[in-house]
C-alpha positions in Angstrom: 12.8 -4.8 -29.5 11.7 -7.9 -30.7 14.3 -11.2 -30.3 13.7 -13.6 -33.2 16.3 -16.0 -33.0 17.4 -17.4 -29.4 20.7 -18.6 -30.0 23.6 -16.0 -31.5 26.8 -18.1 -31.0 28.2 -14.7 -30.0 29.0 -16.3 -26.5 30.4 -19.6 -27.6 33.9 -18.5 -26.4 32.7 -17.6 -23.0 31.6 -13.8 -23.4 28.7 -11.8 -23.8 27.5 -8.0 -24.9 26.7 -5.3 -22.8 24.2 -3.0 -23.1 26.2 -0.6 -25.5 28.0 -3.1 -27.5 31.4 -3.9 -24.8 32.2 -7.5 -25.0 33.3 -8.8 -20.9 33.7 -12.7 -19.9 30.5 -14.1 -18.8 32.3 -14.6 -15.4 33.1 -10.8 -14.7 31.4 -9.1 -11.9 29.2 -7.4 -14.1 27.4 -10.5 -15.8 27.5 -12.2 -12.0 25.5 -9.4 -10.8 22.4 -9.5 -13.5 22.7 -12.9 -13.2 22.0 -12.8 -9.4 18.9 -10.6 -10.2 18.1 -12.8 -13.3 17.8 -15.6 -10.9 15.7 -13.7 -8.1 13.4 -12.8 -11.2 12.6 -16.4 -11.9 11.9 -17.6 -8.5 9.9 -14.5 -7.8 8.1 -16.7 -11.2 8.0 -19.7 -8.9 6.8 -18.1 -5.8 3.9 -16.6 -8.3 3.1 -19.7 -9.5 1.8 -21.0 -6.0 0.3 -17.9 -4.5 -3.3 -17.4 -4.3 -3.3 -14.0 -3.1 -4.1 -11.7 -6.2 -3.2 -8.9 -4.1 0.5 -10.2 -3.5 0.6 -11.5 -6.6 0.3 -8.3 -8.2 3.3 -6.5 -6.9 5.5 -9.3 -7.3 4.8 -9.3 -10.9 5.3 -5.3 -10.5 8.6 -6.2 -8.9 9.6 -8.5 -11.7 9.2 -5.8 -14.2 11.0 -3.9 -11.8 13.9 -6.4 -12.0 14.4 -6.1 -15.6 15.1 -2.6 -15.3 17.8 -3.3 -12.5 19.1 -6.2 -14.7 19.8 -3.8 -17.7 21.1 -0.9 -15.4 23.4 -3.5 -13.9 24.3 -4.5 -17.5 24.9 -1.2 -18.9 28.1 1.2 -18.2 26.8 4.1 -16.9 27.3 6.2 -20.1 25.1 4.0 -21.7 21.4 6.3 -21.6 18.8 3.7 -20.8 16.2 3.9 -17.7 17.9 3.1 -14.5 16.5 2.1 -11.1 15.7 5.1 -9.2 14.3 6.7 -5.8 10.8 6.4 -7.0 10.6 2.6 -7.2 12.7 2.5 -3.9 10.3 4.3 -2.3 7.0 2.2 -3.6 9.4 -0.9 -1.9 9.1 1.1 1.4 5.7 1.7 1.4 4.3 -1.9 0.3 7.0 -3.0 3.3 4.9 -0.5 5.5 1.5 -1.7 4.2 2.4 -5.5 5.3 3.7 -4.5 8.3 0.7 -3.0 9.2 -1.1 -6.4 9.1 2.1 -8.4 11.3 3.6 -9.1 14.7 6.4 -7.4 15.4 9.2 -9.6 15.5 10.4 -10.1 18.6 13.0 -13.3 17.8 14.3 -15.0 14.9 11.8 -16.9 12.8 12.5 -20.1 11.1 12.1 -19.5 6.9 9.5 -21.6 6.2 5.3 -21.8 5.8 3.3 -22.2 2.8 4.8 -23.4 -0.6 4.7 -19.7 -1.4 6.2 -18.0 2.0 8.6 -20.3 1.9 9.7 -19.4 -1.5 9.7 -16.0 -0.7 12.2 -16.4 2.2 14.4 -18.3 -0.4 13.8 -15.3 -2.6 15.3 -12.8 -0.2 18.4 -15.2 0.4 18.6 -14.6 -3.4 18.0 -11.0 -3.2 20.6 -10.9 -0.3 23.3 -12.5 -3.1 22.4 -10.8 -5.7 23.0 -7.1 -2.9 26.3 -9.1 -2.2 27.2 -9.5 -5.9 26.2 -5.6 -6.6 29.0 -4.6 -3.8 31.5 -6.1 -5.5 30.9 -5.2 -8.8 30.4 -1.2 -6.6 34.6 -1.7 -5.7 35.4 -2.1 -8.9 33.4 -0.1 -11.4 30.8 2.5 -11.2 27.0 1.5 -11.0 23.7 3.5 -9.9 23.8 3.7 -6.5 20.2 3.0 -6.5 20.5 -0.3 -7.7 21.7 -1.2 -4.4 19.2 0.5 -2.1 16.6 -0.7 -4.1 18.2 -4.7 -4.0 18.8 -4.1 0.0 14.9 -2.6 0.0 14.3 -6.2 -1.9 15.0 -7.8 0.8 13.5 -6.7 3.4 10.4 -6.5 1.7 10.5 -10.1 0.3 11.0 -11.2 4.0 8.2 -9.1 5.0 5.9 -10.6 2.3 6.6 -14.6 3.3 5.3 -13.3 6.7 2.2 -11.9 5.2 1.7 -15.1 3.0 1.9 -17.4 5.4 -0.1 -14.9 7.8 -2.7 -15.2 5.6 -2.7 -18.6 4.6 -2.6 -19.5 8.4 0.4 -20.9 8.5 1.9 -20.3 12.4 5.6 -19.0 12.0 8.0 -21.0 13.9 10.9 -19.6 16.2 14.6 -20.1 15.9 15.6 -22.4 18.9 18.9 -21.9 19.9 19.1 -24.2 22.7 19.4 -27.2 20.4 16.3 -28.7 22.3 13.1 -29.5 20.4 
């Protein structure tokens, strides 16, 4: 498919298309969803942009790929044949997850989101990924979605938060604790 003209005036009156032609406001649960993910997608774009780590960097442009294949299964009815998020790239979530692990501390309290320009926009990313899970629950009450696009947005997550650690591991940037004392 090949988009030549950005602007259709189609959503002038406050709708939009589906995937499959259904016409829904652009404030439906639906369209809130993608958007969600449409949002994670460009920070992910951000984060990118001030990572050196061409390692990282590669699977988060994998994952952003990955995204646009959530963002159409979440913008497609289910009778509508397109490729949907499956167990196969929710499985290659868990085993990059694994992989960083390997390299980290085990947690053993809370750690403040923060680091490098990069980790930190990671963590930021998985508060995004976390809204997006929200956004994909309630749209799940009301209509009927892949189920895998959930797992693989709650898999998201948790790897995002895994990959700020790594960053900023690797950048030697020291993670700070939580204090819940309210000392300094």
């Amino acid at each position: 498919m090949r988009i030549t003209k950005v602007y259709t005036k189609t959503g002038d009156a406050g709708e939009t298309s589906l995937v499959g032609g259904t016409r829904v406001s652009k404030a439906s649960l639906r369209v809130s969803a993608f958007g969600d993910v449409d949002e994670l997608n460009s920070l992910l774009g951000v984060a990118r942009a001030f990572l050196s780590d061409q390692e990282l960097d590669a699977e988060l442009g994998r994952i952003q790929n990955e995204l646009f294949i959530l963002g159409a299964d979440l913008a497609s009815p289910m009778e509508v044949p397109l490729r949907r998020v499956d167990e196969t790239l929710v499985h290659d979530l868990e085993q990059l997850i694994d992989r960083l692990l390997e390299e980290l501390e085990p947690l053993r309290e809370f750690i403040l989101p923060s680091g490098s320009q990069a980790g930190a926009m990671l963590h930021l990313a998985r508060t995004i990924a976390r809204r997006a899970e929200r956004s994909v629950v309630l749209l799940a009450e009301e209509e009927q979605i892949n189920s895998q696009a959930l797992i693989y947005l709650n898999r998201l997550s948790d790897y995002l938060f895994v990959a700020a650690r790594a960053v900023n591991r690797r950048a030697g940037v020291t993670e700070h604790l939580a204090n819940f004392s309210g000392r300094k």
